[in-house]
C-alpha positions as CSV (number, residue, x, y, z in Angstrom):
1,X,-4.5,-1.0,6.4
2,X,-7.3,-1.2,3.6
3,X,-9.8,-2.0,6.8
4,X,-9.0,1.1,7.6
5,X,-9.4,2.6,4.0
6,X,-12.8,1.1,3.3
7,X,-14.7,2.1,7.1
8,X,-13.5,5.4,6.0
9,X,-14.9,4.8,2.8
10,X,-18.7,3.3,4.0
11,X,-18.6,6.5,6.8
12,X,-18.5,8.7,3.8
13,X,-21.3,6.9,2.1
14,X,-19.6,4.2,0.0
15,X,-22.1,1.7,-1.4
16,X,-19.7,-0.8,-2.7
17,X,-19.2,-4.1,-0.2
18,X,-15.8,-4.7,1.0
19,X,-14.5,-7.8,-2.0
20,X,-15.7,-5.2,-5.0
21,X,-14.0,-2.3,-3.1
22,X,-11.0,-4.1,-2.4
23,X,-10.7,-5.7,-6.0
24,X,-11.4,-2.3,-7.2
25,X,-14.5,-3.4,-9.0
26,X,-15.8,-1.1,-11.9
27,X,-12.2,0.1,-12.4
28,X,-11.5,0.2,-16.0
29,X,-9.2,2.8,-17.4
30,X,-6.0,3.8,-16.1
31,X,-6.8,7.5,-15.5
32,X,-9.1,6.1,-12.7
33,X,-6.6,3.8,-11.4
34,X,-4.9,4.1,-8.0
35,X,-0.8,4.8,-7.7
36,X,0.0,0.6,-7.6
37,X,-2.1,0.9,-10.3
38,X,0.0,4.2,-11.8
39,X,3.4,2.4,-11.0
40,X,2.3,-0.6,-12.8
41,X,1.1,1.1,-15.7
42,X,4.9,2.3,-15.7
43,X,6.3,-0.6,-15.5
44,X,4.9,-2.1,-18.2
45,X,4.8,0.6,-20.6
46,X,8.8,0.4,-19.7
47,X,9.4,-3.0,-19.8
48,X,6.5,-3.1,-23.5
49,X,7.4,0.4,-24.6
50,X,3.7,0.9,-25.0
51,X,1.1,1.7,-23.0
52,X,-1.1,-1.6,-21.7
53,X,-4.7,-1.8,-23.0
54,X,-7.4,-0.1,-20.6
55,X,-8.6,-3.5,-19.5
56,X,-5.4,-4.6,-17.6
57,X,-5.7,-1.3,-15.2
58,X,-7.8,-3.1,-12.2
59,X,-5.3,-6.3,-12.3
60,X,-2.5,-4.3,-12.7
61,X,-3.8,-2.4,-9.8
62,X,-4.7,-5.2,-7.5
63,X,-1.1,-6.8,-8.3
64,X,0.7,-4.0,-7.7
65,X,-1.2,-3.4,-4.4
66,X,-0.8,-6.8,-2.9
67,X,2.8,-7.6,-4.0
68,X,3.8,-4.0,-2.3
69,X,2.0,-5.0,0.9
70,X,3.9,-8.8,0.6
71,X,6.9,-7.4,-0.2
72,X,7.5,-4.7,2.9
73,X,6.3,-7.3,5.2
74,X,8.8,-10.1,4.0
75,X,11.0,-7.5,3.7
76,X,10.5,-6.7,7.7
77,X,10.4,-10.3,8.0
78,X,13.9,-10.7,6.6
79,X,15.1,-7.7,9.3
80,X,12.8,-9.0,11.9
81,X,15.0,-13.1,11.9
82,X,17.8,-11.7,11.3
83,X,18.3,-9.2,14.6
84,X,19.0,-10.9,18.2
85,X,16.6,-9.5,20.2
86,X,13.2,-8.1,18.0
87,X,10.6,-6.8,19.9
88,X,6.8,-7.3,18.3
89,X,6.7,-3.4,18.8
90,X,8.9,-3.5,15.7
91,X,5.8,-2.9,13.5
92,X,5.2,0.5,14.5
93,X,7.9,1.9,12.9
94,X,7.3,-0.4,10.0
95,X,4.1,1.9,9.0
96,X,5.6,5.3,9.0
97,X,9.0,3.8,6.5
98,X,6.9,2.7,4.1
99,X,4.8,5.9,3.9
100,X,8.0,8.1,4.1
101,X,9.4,5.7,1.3
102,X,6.1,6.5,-0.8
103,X,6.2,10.2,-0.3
104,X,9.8,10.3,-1.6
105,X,9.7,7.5,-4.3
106,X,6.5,8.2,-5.6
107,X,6.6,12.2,-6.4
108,X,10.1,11.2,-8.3
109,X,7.9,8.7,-10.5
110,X,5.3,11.6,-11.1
111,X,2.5,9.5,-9.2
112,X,2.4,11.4,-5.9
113,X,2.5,15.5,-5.5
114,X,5.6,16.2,-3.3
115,X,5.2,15.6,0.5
116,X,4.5,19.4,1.1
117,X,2.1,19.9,-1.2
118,X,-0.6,17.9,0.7
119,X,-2.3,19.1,4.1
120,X,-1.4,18.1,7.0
121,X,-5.0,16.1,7.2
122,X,-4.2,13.9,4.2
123,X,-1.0,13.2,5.6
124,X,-2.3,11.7,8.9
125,X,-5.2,9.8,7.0
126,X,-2.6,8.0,5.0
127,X,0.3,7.9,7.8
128,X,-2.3,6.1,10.6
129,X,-3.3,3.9,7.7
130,X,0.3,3.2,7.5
131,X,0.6,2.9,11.4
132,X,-1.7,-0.2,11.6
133,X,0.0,-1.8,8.7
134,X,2.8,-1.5,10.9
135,X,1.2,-2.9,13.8
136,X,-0.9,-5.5,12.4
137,X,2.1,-6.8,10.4
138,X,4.2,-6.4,13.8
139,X,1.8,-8.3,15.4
140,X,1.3,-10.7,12.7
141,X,4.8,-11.7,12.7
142,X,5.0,-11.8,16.8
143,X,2.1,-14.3,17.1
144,X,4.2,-16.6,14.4
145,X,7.5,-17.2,15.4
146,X,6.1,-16.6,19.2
147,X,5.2,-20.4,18.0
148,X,8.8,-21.9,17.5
């Protein structure tokens, strides 16, 4: 999914190589940081009751981002051993519940606009993001336990 992100990112002239993109390097206030980044802020100002220090918005950010990634895919993983007959094809449908998830959790924790108030061309740049998360994940999982 983020190869997908950052080749759209270097066609529209983004300088910065793929690690500092990824890592989000040069990120250093929250009002700059990404939702993971948003709904980590939350989190901790909930769990703290006050607001964490500018200089924890890109490792809150990166956290946030790969834990959510891990967690959907063990998550699938989970479904994926437990069902009799899973199919590697699976993964497709993987993408588009975790983008519907976002668009309904994330408006609720004032991160995300509701769904309908983006177009329709940000909506398919994020959901075919979220379709080869799916099938690379799919896949991903296929190729292992095609091993046992």
């Amino acid at each position: 999914m983020d190869a997908v992100w950052f080749a759209r990112y270097k066609r529209q002239g983004g300088e910065q190589g793929l690690w500092a993109w990824e890592t989000s390097e040069g990120l250093d206030s929250w009002e700059d940081a990404s939702a993971p980044g948003q709904v980590g802020r939350r989190l901790v100002r909930s769990v703290c009751r006050r607001d964490p220090a500018e200089r924890w918005a890109r490792l809150t950010t990166n956290m946030m981002h790969w834990a959510y990634g891990l967690a959907w895919g063990a998550q699938y993983g989970i479904v994926l051993r437990s069902a009799k007959r899973p199919a590697p094809t699976w993964g497709l449908v993987l993408g588009p519940v975790v983008w519907t998830s976002d668009y309904l959790v994330l408006p609720l924790a004032k991160v995300y606009k509701p769904m309908w108030d983006y177009d329709a061309k940000t909506l398919w740049k994020d959901l075919s993001a979220h379709l080869v998360y799916g099938a690379v994940t799919g896949g991903a999982f296929a190729a292992m336990l095609g091993r046992r």
